[in-house]
N, C-alpha and C positions, 0 to 999 in steps of 0.2 A: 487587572481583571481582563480576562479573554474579549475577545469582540467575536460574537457565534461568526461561524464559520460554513460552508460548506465544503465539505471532502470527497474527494471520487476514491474509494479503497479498491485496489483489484487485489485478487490471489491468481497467482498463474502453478505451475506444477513444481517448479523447483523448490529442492528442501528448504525447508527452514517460514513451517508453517507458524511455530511459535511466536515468532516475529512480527506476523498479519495477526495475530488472535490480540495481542497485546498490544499492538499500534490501535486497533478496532475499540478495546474496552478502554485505552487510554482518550481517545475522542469523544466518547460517547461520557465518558466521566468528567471531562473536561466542559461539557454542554455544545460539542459541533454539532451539523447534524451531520450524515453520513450517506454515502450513495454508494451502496456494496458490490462486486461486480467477481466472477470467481470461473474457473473454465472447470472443462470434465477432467481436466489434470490434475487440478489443486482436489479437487473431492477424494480423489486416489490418494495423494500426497497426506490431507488433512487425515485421514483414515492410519494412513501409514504408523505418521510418526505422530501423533495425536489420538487415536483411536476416537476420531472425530467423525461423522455422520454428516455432512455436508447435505440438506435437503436438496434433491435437484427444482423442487416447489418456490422459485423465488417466496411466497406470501409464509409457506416453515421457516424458510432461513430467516425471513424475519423476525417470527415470533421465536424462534429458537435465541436469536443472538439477543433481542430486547430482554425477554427473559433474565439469558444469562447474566448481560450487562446491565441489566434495571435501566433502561432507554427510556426517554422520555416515550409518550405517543406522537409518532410524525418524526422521531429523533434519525430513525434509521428504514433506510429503503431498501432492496435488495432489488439487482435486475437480473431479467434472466440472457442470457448471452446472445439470443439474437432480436431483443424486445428494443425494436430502433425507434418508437416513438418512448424511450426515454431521455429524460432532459439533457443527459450525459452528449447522447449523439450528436445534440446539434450546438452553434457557436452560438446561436442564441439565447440560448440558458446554461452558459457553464457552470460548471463547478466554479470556487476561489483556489483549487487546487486539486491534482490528482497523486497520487502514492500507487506504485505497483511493488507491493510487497509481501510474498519474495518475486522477484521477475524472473525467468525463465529466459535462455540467452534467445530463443526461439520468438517468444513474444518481444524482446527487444531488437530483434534484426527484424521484426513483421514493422514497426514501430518506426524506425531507421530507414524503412522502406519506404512509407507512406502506407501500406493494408489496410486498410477497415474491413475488414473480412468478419470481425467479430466485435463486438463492443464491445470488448477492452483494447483494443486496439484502436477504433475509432475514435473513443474518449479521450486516450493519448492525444490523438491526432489532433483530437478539436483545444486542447491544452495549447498544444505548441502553433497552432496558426491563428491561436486569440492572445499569444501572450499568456497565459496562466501560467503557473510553478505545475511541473511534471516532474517528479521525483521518479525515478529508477531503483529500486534496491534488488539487484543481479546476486547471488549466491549461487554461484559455478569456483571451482578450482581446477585444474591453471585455467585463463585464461586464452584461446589461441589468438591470433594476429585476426582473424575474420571479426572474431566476437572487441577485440579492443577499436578495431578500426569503426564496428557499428557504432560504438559508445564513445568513441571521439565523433562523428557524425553526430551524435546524438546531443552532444554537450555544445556544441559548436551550434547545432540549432535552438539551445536556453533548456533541453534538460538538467536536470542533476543529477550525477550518476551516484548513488549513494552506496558504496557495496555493503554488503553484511559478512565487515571484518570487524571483531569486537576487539576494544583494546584490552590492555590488562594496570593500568597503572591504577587503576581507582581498585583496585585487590578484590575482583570478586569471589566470592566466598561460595556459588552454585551457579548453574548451570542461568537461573532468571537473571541474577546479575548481569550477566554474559549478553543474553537479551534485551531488557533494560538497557544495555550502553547504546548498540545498534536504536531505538525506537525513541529514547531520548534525542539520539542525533535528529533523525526524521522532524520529533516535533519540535525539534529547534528552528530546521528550515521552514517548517508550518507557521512558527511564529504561536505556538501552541503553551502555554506557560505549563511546568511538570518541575515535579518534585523526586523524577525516578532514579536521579544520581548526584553528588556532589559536585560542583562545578569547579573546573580546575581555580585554585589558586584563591579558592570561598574558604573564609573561618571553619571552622571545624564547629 
């Protein structure tokens, strides 16, 4: 059985908003609670490839995603990007862990820098100089030498750089599959129990 949890979820702009939608309903099903945090990027993005409506109303996006995921009440918070009396901001009430997922090589070099400019960026921050678990999941191709050099910085200071490369040996059969491999990993680092893939080298 899980032990509740708290989670810091960011979305930042880069693709692969499927990934945040499914890590978010896999928490919330799981009984974490949730501390939702998302830029003007990710609203474009969610719209894109989603045909999703991102409230700019922190208290819509709440009712919106409780809704859609059947959240407990108090299960899930949503902040608004520059609301710094959230618990997020300061080391005295972290999170048990934060996910930036998908990351944006932008918000990972703001990140790598030290910026608090925004609260997802701060919340990183407040991750990595208390010791909490700060997951990364970057979805860029290629990579250049700027963007690899911030995420060995980043890893060398106790992030986890998770990227969102899905494998293929567990033979996914659609596109969720594909996604599923990627948010299983995540909740594996979470320490999050999930049924959303076959574990290598488990009975069939």
């Amino acid at each position: 059985m899980n032990t509740s949890k708290t989670i810091t979820l960011a979305y930042t702009g880069a693709s692969g908003m499927p990934y945040g939608l499914r890590l978010l309903e896999s928490l919330l099903a799981s009984g974490h609670r949730v501390y939702l945090l998302y830029s003007q990027a990710a609203q474009i993005v969610a719209h894109q490839e989603m045909q999703l409506v991102l409230p700019s109303r922190a208290k819509e996006a709440e009712e919106l995603f409780s809704r859609r995921f059947n959240a407990a009440e108090g299960q899930l918070r949503v902040f608004g990007r520059e609301e710094w009396f959230a618990p997020v901001a300061s080391g005295s009430n972290p999170a048990d862990a934060m996910v930036v997922c998908p990351c944006t090589m932008g918000t990972l070099a703001a990140i790598a820098a030290g910026l608090s400019e925004k609260l997802i960026e701060r919340s990183a921050d407040v991750m990595l100089k208390e010791n909490r678990k700060l997951i990364l999941v970057p979805r860029e191709t290629p990579f250049s030498a700027i963007h690899l050099e911030n995420m060995l910085k980043l890893a060398r200071s106790g992030a986890i750089i998770l990227p969102a490369n899905p494998g293929f040996y567990h033979h996914p059969g659609n596109v969720q599959d594909l996604v599923d491999f990627i948010v299983a990993r995540i909740l594996d680092h979470l320490g999050v129990v999930h049924s959303l893939m076959p574990r290598w080298g488990a009975e069939p």
